[in-house]
C-alpha positions as CSV (number, residue, x, y, z in Angstrom):
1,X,9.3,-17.5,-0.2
2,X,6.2,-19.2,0.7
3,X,3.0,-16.9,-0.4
4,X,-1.1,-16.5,-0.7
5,X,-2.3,-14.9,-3.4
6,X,-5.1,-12.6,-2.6
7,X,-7.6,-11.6,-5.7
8,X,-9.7,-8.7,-4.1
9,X,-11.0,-6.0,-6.3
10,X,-11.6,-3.7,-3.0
11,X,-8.8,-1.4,-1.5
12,X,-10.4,-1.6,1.7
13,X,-10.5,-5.3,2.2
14,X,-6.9,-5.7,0.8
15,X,-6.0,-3.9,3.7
16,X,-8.4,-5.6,6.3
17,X,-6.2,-8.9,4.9
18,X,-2.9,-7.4,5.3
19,X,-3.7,-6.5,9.2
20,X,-5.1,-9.7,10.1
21,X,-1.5,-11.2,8.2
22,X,0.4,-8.8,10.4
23,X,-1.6,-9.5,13.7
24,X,-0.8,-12.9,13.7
25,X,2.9,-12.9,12.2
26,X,1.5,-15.1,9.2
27,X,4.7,-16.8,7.2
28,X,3.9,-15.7,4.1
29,X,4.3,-12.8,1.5
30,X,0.8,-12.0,0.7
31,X,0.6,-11.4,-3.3
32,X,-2.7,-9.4,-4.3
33,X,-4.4,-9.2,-7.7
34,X,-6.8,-6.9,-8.9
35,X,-9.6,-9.9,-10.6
36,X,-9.4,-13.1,-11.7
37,X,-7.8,-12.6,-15.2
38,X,-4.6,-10.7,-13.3
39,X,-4.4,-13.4,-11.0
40,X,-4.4,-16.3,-13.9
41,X,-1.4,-13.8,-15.5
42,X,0.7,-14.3,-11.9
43,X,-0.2,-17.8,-11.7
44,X,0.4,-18.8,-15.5
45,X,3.1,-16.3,-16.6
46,X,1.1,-15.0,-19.6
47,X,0.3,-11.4,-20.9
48,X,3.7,-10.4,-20.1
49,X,3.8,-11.1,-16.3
50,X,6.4,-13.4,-14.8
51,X,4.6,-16.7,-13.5
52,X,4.9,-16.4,-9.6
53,X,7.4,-19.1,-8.5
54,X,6.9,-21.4,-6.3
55,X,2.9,-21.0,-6.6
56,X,1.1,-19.8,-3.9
57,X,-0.2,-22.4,-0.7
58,X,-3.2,-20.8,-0.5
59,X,-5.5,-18.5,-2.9
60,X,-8.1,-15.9,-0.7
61,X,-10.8,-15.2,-3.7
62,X,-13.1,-12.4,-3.9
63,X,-16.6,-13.7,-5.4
64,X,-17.8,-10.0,-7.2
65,X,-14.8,-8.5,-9.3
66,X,-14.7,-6.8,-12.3
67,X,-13.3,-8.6,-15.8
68,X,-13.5,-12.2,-14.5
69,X,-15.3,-12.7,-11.2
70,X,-14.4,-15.6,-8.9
71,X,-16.5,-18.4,-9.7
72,X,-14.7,-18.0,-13.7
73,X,-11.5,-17.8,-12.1
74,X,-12.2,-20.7,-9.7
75,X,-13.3,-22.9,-12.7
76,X,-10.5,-22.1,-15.4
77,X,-8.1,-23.0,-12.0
78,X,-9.5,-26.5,-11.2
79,X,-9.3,-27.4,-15.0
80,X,-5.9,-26.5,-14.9
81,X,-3.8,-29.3,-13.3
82,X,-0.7,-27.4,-12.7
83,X,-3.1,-25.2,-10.4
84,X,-6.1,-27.8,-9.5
85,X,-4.3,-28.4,-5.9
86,X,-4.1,-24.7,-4.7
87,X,-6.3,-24.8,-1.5
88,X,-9.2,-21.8,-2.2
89,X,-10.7,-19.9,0.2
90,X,-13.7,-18.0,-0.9
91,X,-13.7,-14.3,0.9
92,X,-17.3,-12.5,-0.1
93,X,-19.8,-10.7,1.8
94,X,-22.0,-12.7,0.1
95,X,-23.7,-15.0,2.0
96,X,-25.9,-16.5,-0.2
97,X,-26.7,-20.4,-0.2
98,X,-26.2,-20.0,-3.8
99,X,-22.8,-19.4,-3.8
100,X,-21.7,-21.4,-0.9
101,X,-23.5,-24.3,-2.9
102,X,-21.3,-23.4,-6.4
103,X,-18.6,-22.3,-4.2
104,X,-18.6,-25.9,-2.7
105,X,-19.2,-27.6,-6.0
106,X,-15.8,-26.3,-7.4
107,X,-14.0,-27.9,-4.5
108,X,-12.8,-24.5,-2.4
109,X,-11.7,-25.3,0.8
110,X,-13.8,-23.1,2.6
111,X,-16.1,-19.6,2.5
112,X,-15.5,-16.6,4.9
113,X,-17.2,-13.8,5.0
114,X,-15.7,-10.7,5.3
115,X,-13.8,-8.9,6.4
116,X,-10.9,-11.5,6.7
117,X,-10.6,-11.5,10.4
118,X,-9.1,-14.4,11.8
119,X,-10.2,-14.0,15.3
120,X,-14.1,-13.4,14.6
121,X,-16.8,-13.9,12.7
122,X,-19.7,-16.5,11.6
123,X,-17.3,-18.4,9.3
124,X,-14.5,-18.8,12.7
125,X,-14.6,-22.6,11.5
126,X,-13.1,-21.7,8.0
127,X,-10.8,-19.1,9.3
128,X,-9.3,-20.9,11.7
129,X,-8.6,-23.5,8.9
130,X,-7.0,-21.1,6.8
131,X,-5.1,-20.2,9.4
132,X,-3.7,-23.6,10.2
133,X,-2.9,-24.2,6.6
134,X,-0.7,-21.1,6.7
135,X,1.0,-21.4,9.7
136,X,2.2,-25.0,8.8
């Protein structure tokens, strides 16, 4: 089954992503981890978790999470070339031209502010985006 991988420390927000998948009948099975080192154990199969197979399209990443936060996560997956090509969308409520400059520097393909709302928003641009990549 085809999938996104949410990492999003916040209960709330998890939920918030789960409507907006359900409001527009999104294809995919939305897998969630808690911060960036359980989402490297889904992707990579290590620490006794099954590696998630086929590997997610797309990977919605939370910026401020406990244990590993998102930019660590972001760079251990783009120097890791079985992951490097996973499309990443940064969803923060940091807005910050500090982290949309880092953000940008490890290649994600693009930053939405939350919460992930497909039909509003400042970052509509980026959402829509998303969108289309999951609805292809």
């Amino acid at each position: 089954m085809r999938s996104v991988l949410l990492v999003e420390d916040d209960v709330f927000d998890t939920m918030m992503a789960q409507k907006s998948f359900g409001r527009f009948s999104v294809p995919h099975e939305l897998l969630t981890a808690f911060n960036g080192e359980e989402a490297l154990d889904m992707l990579l199969g290590r620490n006794g978790t099954l590696a998630v197979e086929p590997l997610p399209e797309v990977i919605l990443l939370d910026l401020n999470m406990p244990r590993m936060n998102g930019f660590e996560f972001l760079e251990v997956v783009r120097a890791t070339p079985a992951l490097a090509h996973i499309p990443v969308f940064i969803t923060t409520t940091s807005g910050l031209d500090l982290d949309r400059d880092e953000a940008t520097r490890l290649g994600v393909s693009g930053y939405i502010l939350k919460p992930l709302d497909f039909a509003s928003g400042d970052d509509l641009a980026d959402s829509l985006s998303l969108l289309e990549k999951l609805l292809k």
